[in-house]
Each structure stands twice: as structure tokens, then as C-alpha cells.
BAMI-54113 format. One record per residue: x, y, z of N, C-alpha, C in turn. Coordinates in nm, 3 decimals, m for minus. Each point is the difference from the previous one (the first is absolute). Example, Ala and Ser with C-alpha at 12.3 -4.5 7.8 and 13.67 -1.06 7.14 Angstrom:
! BAMI-54113
    n.px    n.py    n.pz   ca.px   ca.py   ca.pz    c.px    c.py    c.pz
   1.319  m0.569   0.780  m0.089   0.119   0.000   0.090   0.120   0.000
  m0.035   0.105  m0.072   0.082   0.119   0.006  m0.077   0.109   0.073
This chain:
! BAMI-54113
    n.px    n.py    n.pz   ca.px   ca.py   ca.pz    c.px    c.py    c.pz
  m0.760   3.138  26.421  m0.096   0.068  m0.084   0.062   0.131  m0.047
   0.003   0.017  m0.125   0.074   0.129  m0.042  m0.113   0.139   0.019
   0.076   0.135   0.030  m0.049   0.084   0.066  m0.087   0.045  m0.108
  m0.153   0.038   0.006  m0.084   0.032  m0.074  m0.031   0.158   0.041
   0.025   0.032  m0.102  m0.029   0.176  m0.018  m0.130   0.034  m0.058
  m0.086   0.082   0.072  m0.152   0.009  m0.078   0.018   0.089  m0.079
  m0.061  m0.020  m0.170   0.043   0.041  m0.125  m0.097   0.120  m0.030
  m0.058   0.078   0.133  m0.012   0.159  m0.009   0.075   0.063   0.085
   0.013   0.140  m0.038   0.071   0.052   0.098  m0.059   0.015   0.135
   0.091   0.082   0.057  m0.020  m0.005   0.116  m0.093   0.130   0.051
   0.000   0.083  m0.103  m0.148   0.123   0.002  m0.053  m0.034  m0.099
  m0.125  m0.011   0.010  m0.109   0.006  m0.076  m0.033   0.149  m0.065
   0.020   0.037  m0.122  m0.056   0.159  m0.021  m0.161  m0.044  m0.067
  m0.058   0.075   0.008  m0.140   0.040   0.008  m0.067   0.160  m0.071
  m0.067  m0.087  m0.090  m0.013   0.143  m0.089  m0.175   0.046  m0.001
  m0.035   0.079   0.061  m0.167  m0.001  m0.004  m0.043   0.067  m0.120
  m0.116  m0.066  m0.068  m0.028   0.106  m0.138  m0.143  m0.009   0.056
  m0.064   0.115   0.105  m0.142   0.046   0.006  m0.071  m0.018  m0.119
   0.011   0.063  m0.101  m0.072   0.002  m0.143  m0.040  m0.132  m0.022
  m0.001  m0.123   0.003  m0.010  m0.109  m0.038  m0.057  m0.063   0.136
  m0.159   0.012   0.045  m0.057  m0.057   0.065  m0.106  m0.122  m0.038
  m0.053   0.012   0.081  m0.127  m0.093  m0.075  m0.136   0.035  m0.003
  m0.039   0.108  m0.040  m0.132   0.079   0.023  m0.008  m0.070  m0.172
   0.050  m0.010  m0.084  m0.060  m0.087  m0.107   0.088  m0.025  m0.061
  m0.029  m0.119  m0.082   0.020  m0.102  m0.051   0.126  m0.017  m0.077
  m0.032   0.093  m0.095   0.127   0.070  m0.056   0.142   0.058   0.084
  m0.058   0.051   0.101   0.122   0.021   0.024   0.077  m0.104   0.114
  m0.066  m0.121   0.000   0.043  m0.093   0.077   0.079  m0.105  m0.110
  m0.076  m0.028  m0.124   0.123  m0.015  m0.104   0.094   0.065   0.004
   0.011   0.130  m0.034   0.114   0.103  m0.032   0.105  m0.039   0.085
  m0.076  m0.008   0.157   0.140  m0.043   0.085   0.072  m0.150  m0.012
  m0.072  m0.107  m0.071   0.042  m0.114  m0.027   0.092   0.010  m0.123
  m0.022   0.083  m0.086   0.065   0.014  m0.116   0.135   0.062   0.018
  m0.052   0.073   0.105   0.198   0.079   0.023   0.091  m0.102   0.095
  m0.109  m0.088   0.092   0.088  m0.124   0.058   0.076  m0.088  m0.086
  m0.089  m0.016  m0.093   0.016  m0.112  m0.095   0.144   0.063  m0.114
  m0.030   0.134   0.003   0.146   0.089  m0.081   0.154   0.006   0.118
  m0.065   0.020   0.097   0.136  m0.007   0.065   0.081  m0.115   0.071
  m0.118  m0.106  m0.044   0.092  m0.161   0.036   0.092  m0.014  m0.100
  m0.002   0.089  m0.111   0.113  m0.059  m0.150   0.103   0.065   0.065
   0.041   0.086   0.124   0.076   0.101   0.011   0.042  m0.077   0.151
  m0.050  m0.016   0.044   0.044  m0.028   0.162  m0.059  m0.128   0.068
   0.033  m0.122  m0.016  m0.047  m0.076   0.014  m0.046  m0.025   0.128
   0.001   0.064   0.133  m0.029  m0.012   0.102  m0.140   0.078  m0.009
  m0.046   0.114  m0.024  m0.085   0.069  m0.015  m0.112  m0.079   0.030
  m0.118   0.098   0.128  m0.112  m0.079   0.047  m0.072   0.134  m0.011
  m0.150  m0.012   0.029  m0.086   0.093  m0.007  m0.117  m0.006   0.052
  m0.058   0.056   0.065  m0.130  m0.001   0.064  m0.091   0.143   0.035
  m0.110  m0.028   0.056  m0.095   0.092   0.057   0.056   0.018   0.183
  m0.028   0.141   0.042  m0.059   0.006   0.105  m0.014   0.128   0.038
  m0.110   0.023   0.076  m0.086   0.124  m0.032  m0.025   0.049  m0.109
  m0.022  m0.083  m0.084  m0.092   0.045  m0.156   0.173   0.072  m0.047
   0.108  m0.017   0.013   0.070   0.060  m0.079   0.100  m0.122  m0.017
   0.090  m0.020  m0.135   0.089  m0.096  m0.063   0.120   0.037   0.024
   0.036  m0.125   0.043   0.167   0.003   0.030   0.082  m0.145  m0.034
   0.104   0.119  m0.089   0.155  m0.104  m0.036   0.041  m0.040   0.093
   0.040  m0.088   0.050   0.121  m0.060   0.065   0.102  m0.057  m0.063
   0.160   0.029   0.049   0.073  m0.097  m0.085   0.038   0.061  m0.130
  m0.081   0.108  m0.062   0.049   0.038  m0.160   0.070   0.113  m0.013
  m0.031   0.082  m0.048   0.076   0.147   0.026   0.016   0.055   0.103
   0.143   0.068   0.030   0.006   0.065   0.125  m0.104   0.147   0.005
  m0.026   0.010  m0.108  m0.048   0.153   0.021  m0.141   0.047  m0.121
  m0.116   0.071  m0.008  m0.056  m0.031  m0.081   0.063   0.100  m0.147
   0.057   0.012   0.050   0.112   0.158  m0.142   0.087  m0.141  m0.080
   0.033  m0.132   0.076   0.083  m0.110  m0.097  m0.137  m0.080  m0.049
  m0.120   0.028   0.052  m0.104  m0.055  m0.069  m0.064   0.031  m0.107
  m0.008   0.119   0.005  m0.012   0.075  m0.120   0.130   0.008  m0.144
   0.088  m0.003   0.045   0.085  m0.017  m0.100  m0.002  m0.157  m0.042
   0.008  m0.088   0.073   0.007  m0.126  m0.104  m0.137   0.046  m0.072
  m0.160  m0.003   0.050  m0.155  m0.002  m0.046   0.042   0.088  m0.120
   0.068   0.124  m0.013   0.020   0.057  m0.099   0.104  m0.058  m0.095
   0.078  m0.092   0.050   0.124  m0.037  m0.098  m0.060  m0.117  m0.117
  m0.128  m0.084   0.094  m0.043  m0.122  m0.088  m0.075   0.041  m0.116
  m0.060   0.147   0.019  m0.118   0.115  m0.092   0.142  m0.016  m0.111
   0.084   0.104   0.078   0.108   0.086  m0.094   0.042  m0.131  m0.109
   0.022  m0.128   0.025   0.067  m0.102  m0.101  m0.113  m0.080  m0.026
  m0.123   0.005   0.032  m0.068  m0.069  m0.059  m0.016  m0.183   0.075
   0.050   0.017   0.089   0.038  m0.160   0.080  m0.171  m0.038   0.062
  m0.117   0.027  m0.032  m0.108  m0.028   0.047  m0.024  m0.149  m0.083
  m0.087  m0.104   0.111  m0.032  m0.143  m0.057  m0.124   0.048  m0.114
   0.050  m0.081  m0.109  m0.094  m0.053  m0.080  m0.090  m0.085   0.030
  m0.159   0.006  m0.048  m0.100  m0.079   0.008   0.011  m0.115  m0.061
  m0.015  m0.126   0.029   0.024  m0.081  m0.080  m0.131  m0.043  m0.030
């Protein structure tokens, strides 16, 4: 059996964004929408709740490289069209 390597690393980084809880509605989209932006970027990228606050797993090491791509897709215009 050839040696199988598991295709994440071996640390998990973890990015908490408090701001994006679920006290409403909206901002429980908002956090689906930035999941849904940073799977084009990191295909491992997971996300969830706990203690009412949202967390990356898997995507950016840091939330300062999160902000720069979120600002890079603004800066060129790379947002999905409605079809």
C-alpha cells in the first residue's frame, strides 16, 4: 500500500472573527459569504460557530492576509455576478 500523506497540514491555523456572530441573520450570512470568498483562495478552508463567535480554519494564517485578499477582490473588481 503506498504511503498516504493527509492533504492538510500538520497545524491547523485558526482565525477567530468575533464580529460575525449569530445574534442576526445578517450577520450569519455575512459569515457564509466570506466562507464562500475564501474557498476561491484556499481550498481547505472550513468555518464554524462556537461561543457565538466565527472561525476560519485552514484559510489565512493571519486576519491582516484576510483583509488584504477581502480588499484585493473590492480593489479588481473579482466579486460573483448575479446570474
Amino acid at each position: 500500500m503506498p504511503n498516504a500523506t493527509p492533504a492538510f497540514p500538520s497545524k491547523l491555523v485558526v482565525v477567530p472573527l468575533p464580529g460575525l456572530h449569530l445574534d442576526s441573520l445578517g450577520l450569519g450570512l455575512a459569515a457564509l459569504g466570506l466562507l464562500s470568498l475564501c474557498a476561491r483562495r484556499w481550498s481547505s478552508v472550513r468555518g464554524g460557530w462556537r461561543g457565538n463567535v466565527f472561525y476560519l480554519a485552514g484559510g489565512p494564517a493571519a486576519e491582516d492576509e484576510l483583509l488584504t485578499y477581502i480588499a484585493g477582490i473590492g480593489e479588481r473588481a473579482e466579486w460573483s455576478a448575479y446570474q
